[in-house]
C-alpha positions in Angstrom: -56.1 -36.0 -2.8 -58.8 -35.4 -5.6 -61.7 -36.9 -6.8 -61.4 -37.6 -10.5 -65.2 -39.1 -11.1 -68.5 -38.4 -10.1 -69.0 -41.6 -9.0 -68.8 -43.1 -5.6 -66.4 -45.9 -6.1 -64.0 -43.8 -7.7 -63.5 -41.3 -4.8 -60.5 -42.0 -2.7 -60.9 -42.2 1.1 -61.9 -39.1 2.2 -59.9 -39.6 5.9 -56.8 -41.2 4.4 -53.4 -39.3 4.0 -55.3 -36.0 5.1 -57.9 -36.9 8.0 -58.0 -33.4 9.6 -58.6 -32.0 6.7 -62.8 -30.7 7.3 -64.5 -27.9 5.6 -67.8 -26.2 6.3 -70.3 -25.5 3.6 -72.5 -22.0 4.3 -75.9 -22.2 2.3 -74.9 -18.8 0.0 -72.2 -21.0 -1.4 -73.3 -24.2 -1.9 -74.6 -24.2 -5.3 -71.6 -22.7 -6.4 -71.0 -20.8 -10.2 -70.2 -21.8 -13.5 -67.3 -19.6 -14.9 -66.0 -19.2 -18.3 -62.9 -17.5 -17.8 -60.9 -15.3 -15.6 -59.1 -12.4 -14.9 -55.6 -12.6 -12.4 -54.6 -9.4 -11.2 -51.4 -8.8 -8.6 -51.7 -6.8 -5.6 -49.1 -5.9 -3.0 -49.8 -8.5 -1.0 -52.3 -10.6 -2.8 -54.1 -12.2 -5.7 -57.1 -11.1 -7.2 -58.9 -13.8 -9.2 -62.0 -12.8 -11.0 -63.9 -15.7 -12.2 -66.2 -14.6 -15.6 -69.5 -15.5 -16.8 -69.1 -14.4 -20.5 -72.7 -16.3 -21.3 -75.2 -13.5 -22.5 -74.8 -9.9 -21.8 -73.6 -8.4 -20.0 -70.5 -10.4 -19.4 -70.0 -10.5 -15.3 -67.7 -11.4 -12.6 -69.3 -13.8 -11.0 -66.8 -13.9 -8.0 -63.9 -12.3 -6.9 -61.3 -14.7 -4.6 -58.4 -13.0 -2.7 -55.0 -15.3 -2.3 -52.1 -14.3 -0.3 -48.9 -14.4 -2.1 -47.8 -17.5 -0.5 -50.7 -19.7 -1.3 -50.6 -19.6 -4.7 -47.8 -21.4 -5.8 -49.5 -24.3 -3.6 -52.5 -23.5 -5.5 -51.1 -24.0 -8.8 -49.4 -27.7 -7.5 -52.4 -28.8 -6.5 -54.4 -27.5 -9.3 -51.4 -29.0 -12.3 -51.4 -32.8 -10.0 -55.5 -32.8 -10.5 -54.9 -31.4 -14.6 -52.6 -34.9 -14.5 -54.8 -36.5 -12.9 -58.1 -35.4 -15.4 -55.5 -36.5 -18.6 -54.1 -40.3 -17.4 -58.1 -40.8 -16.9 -59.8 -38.8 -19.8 -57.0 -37.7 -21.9 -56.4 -34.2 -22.9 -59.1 -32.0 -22.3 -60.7 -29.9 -25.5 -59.4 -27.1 -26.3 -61.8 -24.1 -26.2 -61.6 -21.7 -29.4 -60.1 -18.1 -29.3 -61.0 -15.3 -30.8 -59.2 -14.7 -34.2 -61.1 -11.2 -34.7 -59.2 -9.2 -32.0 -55.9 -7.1 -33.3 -54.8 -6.7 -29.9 -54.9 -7.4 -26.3 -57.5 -5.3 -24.4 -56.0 -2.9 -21.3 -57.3 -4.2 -17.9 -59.5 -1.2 -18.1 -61.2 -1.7 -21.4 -62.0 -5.2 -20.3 -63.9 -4.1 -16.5 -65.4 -1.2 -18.6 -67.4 -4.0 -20.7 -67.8 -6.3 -17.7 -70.5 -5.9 -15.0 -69.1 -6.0 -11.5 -71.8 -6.8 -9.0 -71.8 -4.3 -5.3 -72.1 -8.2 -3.5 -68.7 -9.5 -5.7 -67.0 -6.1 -5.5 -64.6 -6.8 -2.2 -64.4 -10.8 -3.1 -63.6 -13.2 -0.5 -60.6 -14.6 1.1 -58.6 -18.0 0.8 -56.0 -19.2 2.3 -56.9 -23.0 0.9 -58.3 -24.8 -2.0 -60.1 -28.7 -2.5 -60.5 -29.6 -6.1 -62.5 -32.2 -8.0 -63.1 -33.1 -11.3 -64.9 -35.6 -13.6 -65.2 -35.9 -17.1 -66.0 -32.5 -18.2 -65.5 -29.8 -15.8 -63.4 -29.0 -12.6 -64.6 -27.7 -9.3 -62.5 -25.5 -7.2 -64.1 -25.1 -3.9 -62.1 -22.3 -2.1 -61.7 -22.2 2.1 -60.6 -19.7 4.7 -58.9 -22.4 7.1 -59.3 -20.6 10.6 -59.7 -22.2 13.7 -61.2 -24.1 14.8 -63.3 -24.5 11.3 -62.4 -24.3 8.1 -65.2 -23.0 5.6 -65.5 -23.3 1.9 -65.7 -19.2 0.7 -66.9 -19.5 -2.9 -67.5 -22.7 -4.6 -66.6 -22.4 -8.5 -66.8 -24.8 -11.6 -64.8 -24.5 -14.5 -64.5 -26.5 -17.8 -61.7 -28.6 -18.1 -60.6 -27.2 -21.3 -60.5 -24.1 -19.1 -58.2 -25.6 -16.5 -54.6 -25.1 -18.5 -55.4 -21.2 -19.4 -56.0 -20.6 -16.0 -52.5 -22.5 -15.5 -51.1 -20.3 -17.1 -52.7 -16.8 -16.0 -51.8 -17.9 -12.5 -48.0 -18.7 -13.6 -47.5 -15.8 -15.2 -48.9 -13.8 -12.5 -46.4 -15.4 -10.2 -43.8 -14.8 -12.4 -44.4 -11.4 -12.7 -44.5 -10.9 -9.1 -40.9 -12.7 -8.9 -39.5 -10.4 -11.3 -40.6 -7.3 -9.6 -39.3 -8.9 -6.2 -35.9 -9.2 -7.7 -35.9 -5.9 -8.8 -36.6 -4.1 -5.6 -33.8 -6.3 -4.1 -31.6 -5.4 -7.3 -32.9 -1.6 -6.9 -32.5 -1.4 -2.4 -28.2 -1.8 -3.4 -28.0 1.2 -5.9 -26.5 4.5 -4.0 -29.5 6.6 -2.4 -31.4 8.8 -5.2 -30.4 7.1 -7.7 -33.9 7.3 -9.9 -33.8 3.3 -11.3 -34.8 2.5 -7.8 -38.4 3.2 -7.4 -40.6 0.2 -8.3 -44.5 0.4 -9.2 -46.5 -1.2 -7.6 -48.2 -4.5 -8.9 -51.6 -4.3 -10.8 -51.0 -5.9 -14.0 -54.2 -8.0 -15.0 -52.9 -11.2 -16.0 -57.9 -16.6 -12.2 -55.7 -20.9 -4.1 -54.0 -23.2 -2.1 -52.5 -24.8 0.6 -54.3 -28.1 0.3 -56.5 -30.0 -2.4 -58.8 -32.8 -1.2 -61.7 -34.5 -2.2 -64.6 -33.5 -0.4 -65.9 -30.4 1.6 -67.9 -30.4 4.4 -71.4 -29.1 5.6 -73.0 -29.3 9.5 -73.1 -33.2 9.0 -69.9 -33.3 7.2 -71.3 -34.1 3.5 -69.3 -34.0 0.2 -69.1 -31.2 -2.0 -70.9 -31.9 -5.5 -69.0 -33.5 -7.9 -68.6 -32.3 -10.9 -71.0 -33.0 -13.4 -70.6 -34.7 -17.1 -72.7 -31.9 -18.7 -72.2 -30.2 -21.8 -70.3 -26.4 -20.6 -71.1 -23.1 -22.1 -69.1 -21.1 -23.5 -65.7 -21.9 -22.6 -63.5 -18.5 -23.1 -63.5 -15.4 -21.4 -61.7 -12.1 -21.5 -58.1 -13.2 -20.3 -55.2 -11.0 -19.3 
């Protein structure tokens, strides 16, 4: 389902329990990013995940992934079993530090007007699918749009494993949110017509897919997606909503 180690002998079987499963690797995506934190934001019909770089200045989104509504409840399963799969190996990952010096949480507008948000990033990519590794140190979330007849990996992202259970949590509270509004509008569609309690505004709260997680990706000749690496990460927190 995952790979939990770099190494070769510890990869499962790449064709066993999930043999279909095949994903292309374009060039622009292959090297992937390193990300530092993220944003989850709740549209209408989908997810917006913005995945930081808070290294340097200016911080940056360094990509911007679209998920359905559906798929990211499946996302967050797969993304928890590989978390328990990370801690019966390696324990619990580190926790990264927060920041003790701000009074209050920044508005999702204060924290896009001190981020830079490149014209290449700005419309993001779609996924409807997610493979995830991850060794000692860091995760990799490699993210697909499963069309036929080929699936493709759309943006290729690592993340620190101390990372992994705040992004947990932005994504379960942005589904929770979303829940909550839904049962609202089905509480407010029964109260007589005109009644003023039933209008509903829309989702945008800021609060970072999947259908599937696996443990490789696939180029032309079918090769694995890197695995990743025991290095030291960089700054591990980000601007969170």
């Amino acid at each position: 389902m995952s790979s939990d180690s770099p190494s070769q002998a510890d990869r499962p079987d790449p064709n066993e329990g999930n043999p279909a499963l095949r994903a292309r690797v374009p060039d622009h995506v292959a090297d992937g990013c390193f990300s530092t934190g993220a944003i989850v934001m709740t549209g209408p019909s989908e997810y917006v995940v913005d995945f930081l770089q808070t290294i340097g200045r200016p911080h940056r989104v360094a990509r911007r992934v679209i998920v359905p509504h559906p798929v990211m409840p499946q996302f967050i399963d797969a993304l928890n079993t590989n978390l328990d799969l990370y801690k019966s190996r390696f324990g619990e990952p580190p926790t990264p530090p927060q920041n003790q010096n701000q009074a209050r949480r920044p508005t999702p507008q204060e924290i896009y007007d001190d981020l830079k948000l490149p014209d290449e990033v700005l419309s993001g990519v779609y996924a409807n699918g997610v493979m995830i590794g991850h060794g000692a140190s860091e995760f990799g979330l490699d993210f697909l749009t499963s069309f036929f007849p080929q699936s493709a990996v759309s943006a290729r992202v690592f993340v620190s494993a101390g990372q992994v259970p705040r992004l947990l949590e932005s994504l379960r509270s942005a589904v929770r949110q979303l829940e909550q509004r839904q049962q609202a509008t089905a509480t407010a569609s029964v109260e007589p017509v005109g009644d003023p309690s039933a209008g509903i505004e829309p989702a945008s709260d800021a609060a970072p897919p999947s259908n599937e997680s696996a443990s490789e990706a696939r180029q032309d000749k079918d090769v694995e997606p890197p695995a990743a690496q025991d290095d030291e990460p960089g700054e591990p927190e980000g601007p969170k909503q």
